[in-house]
C-alpha positions in Angstrom: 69.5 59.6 160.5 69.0 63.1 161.4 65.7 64.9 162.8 64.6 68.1 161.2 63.7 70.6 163.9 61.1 72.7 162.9 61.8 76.1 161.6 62.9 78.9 164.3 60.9 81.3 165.2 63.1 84.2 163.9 62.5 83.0 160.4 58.9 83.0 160.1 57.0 85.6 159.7 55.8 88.3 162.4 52.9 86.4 164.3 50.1 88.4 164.4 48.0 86.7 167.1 48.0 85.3 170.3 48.1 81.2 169.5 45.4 79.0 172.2 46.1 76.0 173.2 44.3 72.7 174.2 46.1 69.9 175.9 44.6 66.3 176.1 45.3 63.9 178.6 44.1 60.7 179.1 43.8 58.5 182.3 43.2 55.1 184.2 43.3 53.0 180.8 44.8 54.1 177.2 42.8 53.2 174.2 39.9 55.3 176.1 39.3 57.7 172.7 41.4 60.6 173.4 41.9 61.1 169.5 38.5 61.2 168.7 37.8 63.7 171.3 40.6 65.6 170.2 39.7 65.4 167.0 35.9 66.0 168.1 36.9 69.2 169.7 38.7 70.9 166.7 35.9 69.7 164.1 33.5 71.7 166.6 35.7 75.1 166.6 36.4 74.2 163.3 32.7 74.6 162.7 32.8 77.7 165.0 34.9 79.6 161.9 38.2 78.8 163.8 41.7 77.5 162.0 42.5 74.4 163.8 46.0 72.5 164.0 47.1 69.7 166.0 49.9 68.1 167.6 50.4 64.2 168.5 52.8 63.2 171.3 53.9 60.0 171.5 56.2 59.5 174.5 58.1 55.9 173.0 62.2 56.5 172.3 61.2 55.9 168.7 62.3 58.6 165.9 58.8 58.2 164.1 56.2 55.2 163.5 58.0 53.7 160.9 59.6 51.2 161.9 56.6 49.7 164.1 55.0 46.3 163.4 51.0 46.8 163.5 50.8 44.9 166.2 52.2 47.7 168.4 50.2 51.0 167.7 48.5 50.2 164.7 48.8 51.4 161.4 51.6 53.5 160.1 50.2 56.5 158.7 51.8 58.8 156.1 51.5 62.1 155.7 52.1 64.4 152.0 55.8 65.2 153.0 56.7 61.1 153.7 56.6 61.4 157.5 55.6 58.1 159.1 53.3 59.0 161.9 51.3 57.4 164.5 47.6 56.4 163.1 46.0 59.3 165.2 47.0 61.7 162.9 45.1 60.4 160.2 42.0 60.8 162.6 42.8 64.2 162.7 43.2 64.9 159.0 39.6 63.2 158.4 38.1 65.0 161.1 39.7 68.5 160.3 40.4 68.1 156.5 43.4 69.4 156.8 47.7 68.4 155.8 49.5 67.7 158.6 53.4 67.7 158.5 55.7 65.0 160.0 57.2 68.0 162.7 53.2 67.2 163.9 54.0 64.4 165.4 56.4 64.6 168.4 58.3 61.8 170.2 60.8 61.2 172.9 63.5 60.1 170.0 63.2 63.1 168.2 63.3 65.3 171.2 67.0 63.7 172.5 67.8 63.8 168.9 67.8 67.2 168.8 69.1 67.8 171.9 72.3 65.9 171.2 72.7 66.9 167.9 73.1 70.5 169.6 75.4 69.1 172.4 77.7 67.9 169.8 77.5 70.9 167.7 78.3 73.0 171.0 75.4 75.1 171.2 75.1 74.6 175.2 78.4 76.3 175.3 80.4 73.8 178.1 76.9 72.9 180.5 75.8 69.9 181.9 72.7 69.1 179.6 69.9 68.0 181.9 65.8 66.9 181.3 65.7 70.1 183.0 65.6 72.5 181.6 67.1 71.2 178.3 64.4 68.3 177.0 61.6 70.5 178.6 62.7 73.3 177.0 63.1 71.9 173.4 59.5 70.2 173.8 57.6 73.7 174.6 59.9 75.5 171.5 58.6 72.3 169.3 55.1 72.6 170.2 55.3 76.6 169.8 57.0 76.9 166.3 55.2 73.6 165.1 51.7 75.4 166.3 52.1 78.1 163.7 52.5 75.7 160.8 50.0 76.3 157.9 47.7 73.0 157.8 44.9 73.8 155.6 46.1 75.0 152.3 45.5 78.4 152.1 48.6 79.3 154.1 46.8 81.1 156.8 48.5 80.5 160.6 46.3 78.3 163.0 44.4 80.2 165.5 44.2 77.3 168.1 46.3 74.2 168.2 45.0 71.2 170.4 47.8 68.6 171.4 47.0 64.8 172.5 49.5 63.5 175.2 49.7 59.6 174.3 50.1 57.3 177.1 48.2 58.1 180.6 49.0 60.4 183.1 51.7 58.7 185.2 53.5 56.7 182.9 57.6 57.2 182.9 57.7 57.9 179.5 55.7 60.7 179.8 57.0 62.6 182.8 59.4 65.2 180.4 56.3 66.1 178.2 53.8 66.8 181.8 56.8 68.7 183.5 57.2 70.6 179.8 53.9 71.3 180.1 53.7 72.6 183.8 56.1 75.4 182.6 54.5 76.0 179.2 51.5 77.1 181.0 53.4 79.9 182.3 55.3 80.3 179.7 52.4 81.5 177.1 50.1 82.6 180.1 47.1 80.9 181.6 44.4 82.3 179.7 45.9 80.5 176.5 45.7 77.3 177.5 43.7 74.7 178.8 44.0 70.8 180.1 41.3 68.3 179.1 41.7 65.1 181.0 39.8 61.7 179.5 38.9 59.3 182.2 37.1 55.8 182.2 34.2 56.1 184.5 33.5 51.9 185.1 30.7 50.2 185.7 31.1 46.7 187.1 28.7 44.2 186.4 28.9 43.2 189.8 27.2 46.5 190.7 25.8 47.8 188.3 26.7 51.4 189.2 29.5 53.7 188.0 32.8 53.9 189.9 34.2 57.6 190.3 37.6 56.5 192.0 39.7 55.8 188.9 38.9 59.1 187.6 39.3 60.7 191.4 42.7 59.1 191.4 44.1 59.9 188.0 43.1 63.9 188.4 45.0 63.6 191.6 47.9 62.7 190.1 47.9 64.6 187.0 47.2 68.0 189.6 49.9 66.4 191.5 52.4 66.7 188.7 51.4 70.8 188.1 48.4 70.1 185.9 45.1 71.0 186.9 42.2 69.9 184.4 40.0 72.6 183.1 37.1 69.8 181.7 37.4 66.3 182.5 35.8 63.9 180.1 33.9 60.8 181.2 34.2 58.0 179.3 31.6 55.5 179.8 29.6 52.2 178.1 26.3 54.0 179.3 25.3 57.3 180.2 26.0 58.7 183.7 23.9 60.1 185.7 23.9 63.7 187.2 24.4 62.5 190.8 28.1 60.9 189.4 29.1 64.1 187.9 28.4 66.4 190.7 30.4 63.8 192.8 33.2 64.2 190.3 32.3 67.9 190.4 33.2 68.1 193.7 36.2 65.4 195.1 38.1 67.3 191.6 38.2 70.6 191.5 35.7 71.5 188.5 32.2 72.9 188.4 29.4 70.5 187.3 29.5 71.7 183.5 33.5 71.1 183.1 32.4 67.5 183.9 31.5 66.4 180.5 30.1 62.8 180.0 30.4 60.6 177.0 28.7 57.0 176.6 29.8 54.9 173.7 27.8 55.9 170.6 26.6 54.7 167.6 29.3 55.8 165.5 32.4 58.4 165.8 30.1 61.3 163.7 28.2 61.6 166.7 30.8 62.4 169.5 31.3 66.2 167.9 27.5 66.5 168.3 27.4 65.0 172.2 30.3 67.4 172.9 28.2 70.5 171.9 25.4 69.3 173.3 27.0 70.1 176.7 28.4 73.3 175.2 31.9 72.7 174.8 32.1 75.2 172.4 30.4 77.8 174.8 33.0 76.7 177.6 36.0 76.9 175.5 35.0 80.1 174.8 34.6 81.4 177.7 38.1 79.3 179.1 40.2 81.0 176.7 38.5 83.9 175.3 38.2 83.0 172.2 35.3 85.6 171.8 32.8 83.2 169.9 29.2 84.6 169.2 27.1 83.6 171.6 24.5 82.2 168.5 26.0 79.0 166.0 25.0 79.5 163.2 21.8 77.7 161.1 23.3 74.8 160.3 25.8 73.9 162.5 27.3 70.6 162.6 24.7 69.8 160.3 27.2 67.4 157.9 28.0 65.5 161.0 24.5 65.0 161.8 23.9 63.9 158.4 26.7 61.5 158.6 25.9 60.2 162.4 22.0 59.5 161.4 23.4 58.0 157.9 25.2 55.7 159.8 22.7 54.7 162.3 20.1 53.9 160.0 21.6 52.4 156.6 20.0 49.0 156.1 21.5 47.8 152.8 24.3 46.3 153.3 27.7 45.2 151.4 30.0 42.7 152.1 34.0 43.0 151.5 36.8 40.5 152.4 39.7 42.5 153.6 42.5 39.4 153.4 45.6 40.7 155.2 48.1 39.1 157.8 47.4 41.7 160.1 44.3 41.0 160.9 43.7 40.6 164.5 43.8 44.1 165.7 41.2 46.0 163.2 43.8 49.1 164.3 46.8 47.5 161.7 44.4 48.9 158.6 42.9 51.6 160.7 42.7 54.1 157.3 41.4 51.1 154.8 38.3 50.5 157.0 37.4 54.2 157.2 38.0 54.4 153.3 35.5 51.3 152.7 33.1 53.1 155.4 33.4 56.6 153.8 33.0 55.2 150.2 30.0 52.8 152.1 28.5 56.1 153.4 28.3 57.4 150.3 26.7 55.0 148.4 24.1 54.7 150.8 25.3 50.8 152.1 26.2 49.6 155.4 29.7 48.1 155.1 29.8 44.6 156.1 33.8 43.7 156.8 35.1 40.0 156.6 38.5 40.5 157.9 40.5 37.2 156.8 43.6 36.5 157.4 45.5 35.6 154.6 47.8 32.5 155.6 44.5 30.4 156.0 43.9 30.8 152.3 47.3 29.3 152.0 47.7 25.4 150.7 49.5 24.5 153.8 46.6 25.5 155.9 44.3 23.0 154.4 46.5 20.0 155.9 47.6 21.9 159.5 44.2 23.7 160.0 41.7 22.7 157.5 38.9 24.4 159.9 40.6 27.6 159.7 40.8 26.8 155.9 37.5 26.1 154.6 35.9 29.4 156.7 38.3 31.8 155.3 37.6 30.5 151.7 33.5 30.2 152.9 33.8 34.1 154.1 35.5 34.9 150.7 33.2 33.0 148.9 30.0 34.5 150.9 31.5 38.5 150.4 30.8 40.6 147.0 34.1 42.2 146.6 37.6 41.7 147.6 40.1 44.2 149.2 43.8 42.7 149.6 45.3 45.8 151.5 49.7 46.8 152.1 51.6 44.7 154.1 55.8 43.6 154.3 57.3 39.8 154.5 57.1 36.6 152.7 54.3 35.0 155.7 51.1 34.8 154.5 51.6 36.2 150.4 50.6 32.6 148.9 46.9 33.5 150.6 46.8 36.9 148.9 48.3 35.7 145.6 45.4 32.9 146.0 42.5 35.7 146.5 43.6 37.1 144.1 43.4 34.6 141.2 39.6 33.9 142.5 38.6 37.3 142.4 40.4 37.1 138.5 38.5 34.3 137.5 35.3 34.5 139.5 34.9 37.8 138.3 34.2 39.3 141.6 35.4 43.1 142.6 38.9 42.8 144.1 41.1 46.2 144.8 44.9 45.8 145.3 46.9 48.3 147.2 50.7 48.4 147.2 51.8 44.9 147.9 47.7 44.0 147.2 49.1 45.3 143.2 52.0 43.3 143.7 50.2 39.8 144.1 47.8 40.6 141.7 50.8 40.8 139.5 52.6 37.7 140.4 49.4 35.5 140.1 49.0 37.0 136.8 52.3 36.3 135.6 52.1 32.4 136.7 48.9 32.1 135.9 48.0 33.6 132.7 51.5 34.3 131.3 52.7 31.0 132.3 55.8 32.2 134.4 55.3 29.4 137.1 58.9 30.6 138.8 57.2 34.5 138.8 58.0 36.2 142.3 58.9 38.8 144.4 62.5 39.8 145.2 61.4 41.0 148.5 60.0 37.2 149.3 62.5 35.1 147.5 65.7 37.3 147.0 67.4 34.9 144.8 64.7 33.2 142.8 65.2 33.2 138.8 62.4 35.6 137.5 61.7 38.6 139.6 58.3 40.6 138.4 58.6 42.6 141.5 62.2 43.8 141.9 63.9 46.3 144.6 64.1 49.7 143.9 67.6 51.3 143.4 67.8 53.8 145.6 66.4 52.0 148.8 69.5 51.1 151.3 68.8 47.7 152.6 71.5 48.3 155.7 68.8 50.7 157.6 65.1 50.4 157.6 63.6 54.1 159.1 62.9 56.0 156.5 64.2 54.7 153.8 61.1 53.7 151.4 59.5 56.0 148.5 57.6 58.1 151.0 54.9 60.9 150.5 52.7 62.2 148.0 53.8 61.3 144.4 52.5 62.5 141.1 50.8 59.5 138.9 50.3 60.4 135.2 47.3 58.1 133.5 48.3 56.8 130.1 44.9 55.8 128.9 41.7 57.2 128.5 40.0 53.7 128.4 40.4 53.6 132.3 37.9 53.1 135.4 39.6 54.6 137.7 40.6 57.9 135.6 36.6 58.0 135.3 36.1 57.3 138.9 38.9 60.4 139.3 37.0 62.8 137.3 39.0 61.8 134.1 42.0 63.6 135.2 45.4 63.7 133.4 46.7 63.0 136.7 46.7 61.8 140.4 49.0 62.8 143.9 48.3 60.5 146.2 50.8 58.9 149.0 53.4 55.7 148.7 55.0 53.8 151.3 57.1 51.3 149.3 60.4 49.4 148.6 59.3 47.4 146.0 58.4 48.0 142.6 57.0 45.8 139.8 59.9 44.7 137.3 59.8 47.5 134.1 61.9 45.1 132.0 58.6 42.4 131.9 55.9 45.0 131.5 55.1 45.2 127.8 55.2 41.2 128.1 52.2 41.4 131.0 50.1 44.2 129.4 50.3 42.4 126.1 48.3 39.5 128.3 45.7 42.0 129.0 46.9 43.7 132.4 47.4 47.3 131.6 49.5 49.4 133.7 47.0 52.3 133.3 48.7 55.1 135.6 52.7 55.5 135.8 55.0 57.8 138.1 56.4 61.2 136.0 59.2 59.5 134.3 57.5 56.7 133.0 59.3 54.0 134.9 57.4 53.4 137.9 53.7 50.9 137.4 51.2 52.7 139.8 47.8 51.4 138.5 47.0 48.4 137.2 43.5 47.1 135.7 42.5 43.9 133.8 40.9 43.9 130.9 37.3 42.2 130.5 36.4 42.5 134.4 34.2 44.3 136.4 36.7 46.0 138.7 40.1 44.5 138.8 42.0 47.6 140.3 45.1 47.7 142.2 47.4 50.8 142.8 51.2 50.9 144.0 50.1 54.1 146.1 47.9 54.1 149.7 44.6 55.6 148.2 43.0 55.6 151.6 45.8 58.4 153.5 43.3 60.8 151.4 40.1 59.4 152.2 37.8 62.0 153.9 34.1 61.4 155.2 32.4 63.7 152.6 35.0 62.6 150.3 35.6 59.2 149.8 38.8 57.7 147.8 37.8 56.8 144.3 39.5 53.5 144.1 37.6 52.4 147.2 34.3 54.0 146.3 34.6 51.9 142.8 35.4 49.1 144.8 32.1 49.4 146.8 30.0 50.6 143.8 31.4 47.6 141.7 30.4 45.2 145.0 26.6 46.8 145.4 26.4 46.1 140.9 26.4 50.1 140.3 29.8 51.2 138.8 28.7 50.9 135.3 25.7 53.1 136.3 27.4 55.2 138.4 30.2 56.0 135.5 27.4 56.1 132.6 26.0 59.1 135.0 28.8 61.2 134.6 30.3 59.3 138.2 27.2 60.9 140.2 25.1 58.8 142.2 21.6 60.5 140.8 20.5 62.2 137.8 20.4 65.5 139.8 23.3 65.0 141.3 22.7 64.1 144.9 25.7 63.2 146.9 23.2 62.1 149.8 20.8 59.5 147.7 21.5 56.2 145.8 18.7 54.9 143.2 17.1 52.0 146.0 17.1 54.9 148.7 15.4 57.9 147.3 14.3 59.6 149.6 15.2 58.8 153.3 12.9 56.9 155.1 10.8 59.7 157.0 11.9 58.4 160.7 15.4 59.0 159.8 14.5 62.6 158.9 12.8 63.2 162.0 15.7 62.0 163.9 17.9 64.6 161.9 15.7 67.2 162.7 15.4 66.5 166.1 19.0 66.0 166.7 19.7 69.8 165.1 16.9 71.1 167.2 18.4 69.6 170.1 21.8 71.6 169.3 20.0 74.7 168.5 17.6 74.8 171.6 21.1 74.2 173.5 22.9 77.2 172.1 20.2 79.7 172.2 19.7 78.9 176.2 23.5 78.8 176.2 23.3 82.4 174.6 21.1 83.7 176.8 21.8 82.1 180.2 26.3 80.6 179.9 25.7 79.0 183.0 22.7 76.5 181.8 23.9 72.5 181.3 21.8 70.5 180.5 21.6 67.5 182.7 23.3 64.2 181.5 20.7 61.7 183.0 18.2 62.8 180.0 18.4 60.8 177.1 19.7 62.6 174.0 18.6 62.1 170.5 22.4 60.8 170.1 22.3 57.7 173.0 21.8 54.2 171.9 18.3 53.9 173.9 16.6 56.1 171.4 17.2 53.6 168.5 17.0 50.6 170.6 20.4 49.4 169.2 23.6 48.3 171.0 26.4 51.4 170.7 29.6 50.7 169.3 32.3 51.5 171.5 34.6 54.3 171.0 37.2 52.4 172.4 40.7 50.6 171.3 39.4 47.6 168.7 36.3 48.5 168.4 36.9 51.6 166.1 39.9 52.0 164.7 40.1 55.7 164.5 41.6 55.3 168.6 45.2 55.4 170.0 
């Protein structure tokens, strides 16, 4: 397998501006929520009126993420052109709305790949090829032609391009990409770049006050290695107080408002807005002369207040069973839970997640661990609609065929994606069509009836790379469909597959003439990409991964009918026209009409808050505003205790 290097410079167009960058680094711990600052910081310039790119690095040998289990860094995400990615990328897309590429995503492997794909080919004419200058040098051209990449449809360059450094400062791995960066510095001048550095600032219980040394320690060492942090970032389970940020202030090289301090929140929406309140935006200005006006504008960040408050203050809730075998780090489905949250958000219900893992609903567990066994089916029992998400190997399919059947016959909600289609199709054919032997090829290669086959053009000798990847076209092929409805009643559908398996063509007519129509099919007709049942509230499944798509504002149809279906509103909502009120209000639902008036307030006084702090910032640049007051945003104004913006606790993190 080859790596495509991204296009060189002399074949792109002239570049007509000066491209900024913003490098983050992360320190002490990983999982600390650089990707959500990251992402954080671009929504904010963003916001300012600025085109926004990014750049993940991942320091393992791997080519890409494909070839990960979950249980290593989470989720595979894919991207429109069939890159396999790490799962931070997907933060970035929902943050930024925008299409990343798969050259987005840098790692060691692709870096030597390149590299010795050129020694081979000769182009270092006879020399000895070195880490330096060789790898560092290919890493800064990557970053720099990848930075200029269109991302947001309209084909307009990027103006700044901000670039997480996985790992922490220190690691081996990493050492190529911080000395790549020591030179790149130089290399597109000073005033174009700048280093944010995440730290964990702890508190032991057994003190009770926070501990600066970590943080001390790891800008040490990251100034040690040529990098000197412009802001440092510190992390924290409560908020710190001005005397520990003046002491960080001092022992690190940065004035008092590059320290910037972030507790855990309530929610991710409401990091953008605790960033701005201590004028990042202001200070990145300023840093790398991005010539900003001085005055946001009205309503500034006004969609992630809505969103944050939203969150914080949603009371009706709705309960979904997410049976998976990967189950134990929330991180493996990282982009299902924000599509049930988004499509939660927007029906005005607070998403209640059963995460259950799917070899417990299995026969065998009701002899080995019938504890284990009669929970999982009480939590499936207890929720009001069923999810049964992607997922590879034969362990733990017997539990998801099971689900499936119960969410057939008890009528309940139930949404299939990729291999969550393919069980709903194998339970069907045993159970309804009376094929007892029905399987899957993948699970039981040389069983006698096959409804889920291999496609033809996978290559079972090697593994990267080679599933139907990327954005696809699906083609619906009947009008008498939820989910066209719940799409806008569109002739057609790209969304993005990650696949090897396909359900048998041979054996459909025989299955929709039981009453499970293949509803949606690929451009040639041959492919099954959505399947509903016939009589049932909302028995969906789709071959493709509806929830790459999913955006905050925007939630993915199949997973918003999945929640509507759950809260007993689909039928209402797709009488309507598919809008959640008469007059159209993408903010209201029928039992919430209006907000409650607190929650109002607290908008309003969270906006204020922004507003008040970039007027002062526009009149007086040096003004902070002291971290040991308690913002509208911290967890002791509601009285509730934060969630954590940490690895497991949100699954947007590294």
């Amino acid at each position: 397998m080859f790596v495509c290097v991204p296009e060189a410079a002399g074949n792109r167009r002239h570049k007509k501006h000066t491209m900024k960058y913003i490098l983050v680094t992360g320190g002490v711990i990983s999982g600390i929520g650089k990707g959500i600052i990251a992402s954080s910081i671009g929504t904010i310039l963003k916001q300012c009126g600025l085109r926004v790119t990014s750049i993940k690095i991942d320091p393992y040998i791997n080519i890409d993420a494909g070839t990960f289990s979950p249980y290593e860094h989470g989720e595979v995400f894919v991207l429109d052109d069939g890159g396999e990615v790490d799962l931070d990328l997907g933060n970035y897309e929902r943050f930024l709305d925008v299409t990343l590429h798969r050259d987005n995503n840098i790692t060691t492997g692709k870096i030597y790949q390149s590299v010795i794909n050129k020694e081979r080919k000769g182009d270092y004419l006879g020399k000895t090829v070195q880490v330096v200058p060789h790898i560092t040098d290919a890493i800064q051209e990557w970053v720099e032609k990848v930075a200029y990449n269109p991302v947001d449809g309209e084909m307009a360059e990027p103006e700044v391009c901000i670039i997480e450094l996985g790992g922490t400062i220190g690691d081996i791995e990493g050492m190529p990409f911080v000395e790549a960066f020591r030179q790149f510095q130089f290399r597109v001048k000073r005033e174009n770049i700048c280093f944010v550095h995440v730290s964990l600032v702890p508190q032991p219980s057994s003190t009770g006050e926070h501990k600066t040394k970590p943080t001390m320690a790891s800008v040490r060492e990251l100034r040690g290695l040529g990098l000197s942090p412009d802001f440092i970032v510190c992390r924290s389970e409560k908020p710190v107080d001005t005397a520990i940020k003046y002491k960080i202030s001092n022992f690190c090289h940065v004035s008092p408002e590059q320290v910037i301090c972030l507790h855990d929140a309530q929610s991710i929406y409401a990091v953008p807005l605790m960033l701005e309140e201590q004028q990042i935006s202001h200070l990145l200005s300023d840093r790398l002369n991005l010539n900003l006006d001085s005055r946001r504008p009205r309503k500034f960040l006004k969609k992630w207040c809505d969103l944050s408050t939203k969150h914080e203050h949603l009371r009706t809730k709705v309960t979904i069973a997410l049976v998976g075998k990967y189950t134990q780090l929330q991180d493996s489905y990282a982009s299902v839970i924000k599509a049930l949250q988004h499509a939660a958000l927007a029906c005005n219900r607070k998403l209640e997640l059963k995460c259950i893992k799917s070899e417990d609903l299995e026969e065998e567990a009701k002899a080995d661990r019938p504890v284990m066994y009669y929970e999982a089916w009480q939590n499936v029992c207890k929720c009001s609609g069923i999810i049964v998400p992607g997922g590879f190997g034969q362990r733990g399919m017997e539990g998801k065929v099971a689900v499936c059947k119960w969410a057939r016959t008890k009528k309940k909600p139930f949404l299939g994606v990729c291999l969550g289609l393919q069980a709903a199709v194998i339970e069907f054919s045993r159970n309804v069509l009376g094929w007892e032997d029905a399987n899957s090829q993948e699970m039981h290669p040389e069983g006698p009836r096959h409804v889920i086959i291999e496609m033809p053009e996978h290559n079972p000798g090697q593994l990267g790379g080679t599933m139907r990847l990327g954005k696809r076209q699906t083609l619906f092929k009947s009008d008498n469909s939820k989910l066209r409805q719940l799409y806008n009643n569109v002739d057609f559908v790209e969304e993005r597959h990650r696949h090897r398996f396909e359900v048998n063509p041979k054996l459909v007519a025989d299955i929709e003439a039981a009453g499970l129509k293949f509803v949606g099919q690929d451009v040639e007709g041959e492919r099954m990409e959505i399947m509903e049942l016939e009589n049932h509230p909302y028995y969906v499944a789709c071959q493709y991964h509806p929830e790459y798509l999913t955006r905050p504002l925007k939630p993915s149809p199949p997973y918003l009918g999945l929640i509507l279906a759950a809260s007993g509103k689909l039928e209402q909502y797709l009488a309507r026209g598919c809008r959640m009120t008469p007059t159209s209000s993408p903010e209201s639902s029928d039992e919430e009409l209006p907000m409650p008036s607190h929650v109002l307030t607290k908008q309003t006084q969270k906006l204020k808050g922004i507003e008040s702090l970039n007027l002062t910032a526009s009149s007086d640049p040096t003004t902070t505003p002291d971290p040991s007051i308690t913002s509208p945003l911290s967890s002791s104004s509601t009285g509730k205790a934060p969630l954590h913006l940490g690895l497991g606790i949100t699954s947007d993190t590294e």
